[in-house]
N, C-alpha and C positions, 0 to 999 in steps of 0.2 A: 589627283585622280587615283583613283583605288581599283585593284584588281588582284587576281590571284593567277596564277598555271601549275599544272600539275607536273612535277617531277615524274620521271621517268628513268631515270639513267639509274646508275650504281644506289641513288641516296631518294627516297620515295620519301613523297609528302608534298605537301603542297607550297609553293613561293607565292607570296603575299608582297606586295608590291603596291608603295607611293613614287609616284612623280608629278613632279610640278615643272613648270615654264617659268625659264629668265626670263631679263629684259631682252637679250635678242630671240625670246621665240625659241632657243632650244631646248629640248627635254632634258631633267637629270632627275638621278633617281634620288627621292627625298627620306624614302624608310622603305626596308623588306625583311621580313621574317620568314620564316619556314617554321609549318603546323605539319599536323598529321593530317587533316581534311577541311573542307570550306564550309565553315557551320556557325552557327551565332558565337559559340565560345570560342572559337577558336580567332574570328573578327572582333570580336569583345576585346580579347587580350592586343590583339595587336595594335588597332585602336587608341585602345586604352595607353600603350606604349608611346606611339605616335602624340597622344594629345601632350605628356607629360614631358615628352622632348620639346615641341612647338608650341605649346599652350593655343590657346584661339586667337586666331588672329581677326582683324579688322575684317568686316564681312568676309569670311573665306564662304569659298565653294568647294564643295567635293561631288568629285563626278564618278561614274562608275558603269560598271554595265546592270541590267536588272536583276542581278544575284537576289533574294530575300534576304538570305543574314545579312551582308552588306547596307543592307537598306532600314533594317531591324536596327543593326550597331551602330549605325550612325545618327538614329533618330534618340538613341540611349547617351551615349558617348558626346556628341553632339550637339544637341539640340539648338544651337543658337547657329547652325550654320544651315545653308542650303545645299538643299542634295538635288542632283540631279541625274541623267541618266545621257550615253551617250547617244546622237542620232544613227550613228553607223548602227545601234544593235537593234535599234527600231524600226529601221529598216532594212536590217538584213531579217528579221520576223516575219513583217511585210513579204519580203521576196519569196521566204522561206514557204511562205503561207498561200502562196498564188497569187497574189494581186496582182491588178495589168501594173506595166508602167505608167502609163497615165495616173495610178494613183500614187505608185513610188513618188515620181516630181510633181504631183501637189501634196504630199506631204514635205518632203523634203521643203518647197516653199513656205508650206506654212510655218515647219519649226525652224527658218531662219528667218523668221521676218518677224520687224517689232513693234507693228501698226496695227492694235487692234481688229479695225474693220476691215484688212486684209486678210490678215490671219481665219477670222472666218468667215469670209468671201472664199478662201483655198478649204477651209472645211466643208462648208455647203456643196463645191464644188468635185469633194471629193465624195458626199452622202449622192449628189447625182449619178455617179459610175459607180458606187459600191456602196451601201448600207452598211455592209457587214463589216468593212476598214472602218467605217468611222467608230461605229459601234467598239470595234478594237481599241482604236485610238483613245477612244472616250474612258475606255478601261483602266489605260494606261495613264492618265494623268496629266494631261496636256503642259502642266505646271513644272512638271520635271523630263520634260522633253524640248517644250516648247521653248526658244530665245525669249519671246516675248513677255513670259510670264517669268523668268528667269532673273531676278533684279539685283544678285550679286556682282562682281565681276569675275564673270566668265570666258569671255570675250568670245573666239570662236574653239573653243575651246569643246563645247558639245557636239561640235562636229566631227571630231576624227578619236580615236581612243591610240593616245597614244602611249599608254599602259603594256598593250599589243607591242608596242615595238621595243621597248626597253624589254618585258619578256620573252619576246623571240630572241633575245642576245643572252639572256641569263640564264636559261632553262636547257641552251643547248650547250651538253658537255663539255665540249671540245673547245665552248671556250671556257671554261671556268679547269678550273685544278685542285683537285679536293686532295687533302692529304687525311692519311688516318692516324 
């Protein structure tokens, strides 16, 4: 899972940030860097750092929020793995954008569910209360949101980012100690 937070304190720029999940399910952080800003090059490099520590592994996935360079550098850097995106930021977009809740929890069902004729049984159902989300939706790539279309091992993994919580612990000062 890849993601960035902006620095703020005494040392500006950006933290760049992998984590992955053990076998019990808990997060640790697997690579971060610090750039000057979130841009193709500057994902490029990091990337490019990451693959040459880890090399590719057996189907890997990489998830992320919808950043472009992110999505750019991984399709460069990459290409033999799956990209996807996480559902928290799709719909927090959603939320962000007006839809009812009715259409938040049938999306939400559609991209965990891994039954074709389900999955768009919950789209149809969501072009009935809203055109304009599916319309979104459809924009968005169903492929990299959607579990079902998802064929790496991910597990539930598209559902929470928890990139988010390793940078809430590293981004604030107070806990880190920087010496000059």
């Amino acid at each position: 899972m890849v993601d960035s937070t902006f620095l703020k304190a005494k040392y500006r720029g950006v933290l760049m940030i992998v984590v992955s999940k053990d076998g019990n399910n808990n997060i640790f952080p697997l690579a971060f860097g610090i750039s000057d800003s979130e841009n193709n090059e500057s994902y490029n490099w990091f990337l490019n750092q990451l693959r040459h520590a880890i090399g590719v592994l057996e189907q890997l996935s990489i998830l992320s929020d919808r950043h472009p360079a992110i999505a750019n550098v991984i399709a460069n850097v990459y290409p033999e793995c799956q990209h996807g995106i996480y559902i928290y930021h799709m719909e927090k977009n959603l939320r962000n954008r007006y839809f009812l809740n009715v259409v938040l929890s049938l999306f939400y069902n559609a991209a965990t569910i891994y039954k074709r004729t389900e999955f768009y049984t919950f789209i149809d159902e969501i072009e009935k209360v809203d055109k304009v989300a599916v319309e979104y939706l459809k924009e968005k790539v169903p492929k990299i949101w959607a579990h079902l279309f998802h064929t790496n091992r991910s597990y539930n993994m598209l559902m929470t980012n928890n990139v988010e919580s390793m940078s809430a612990v590293l981004r604030n000062p107070g806990n880190c100690h920087y010496w000059d």
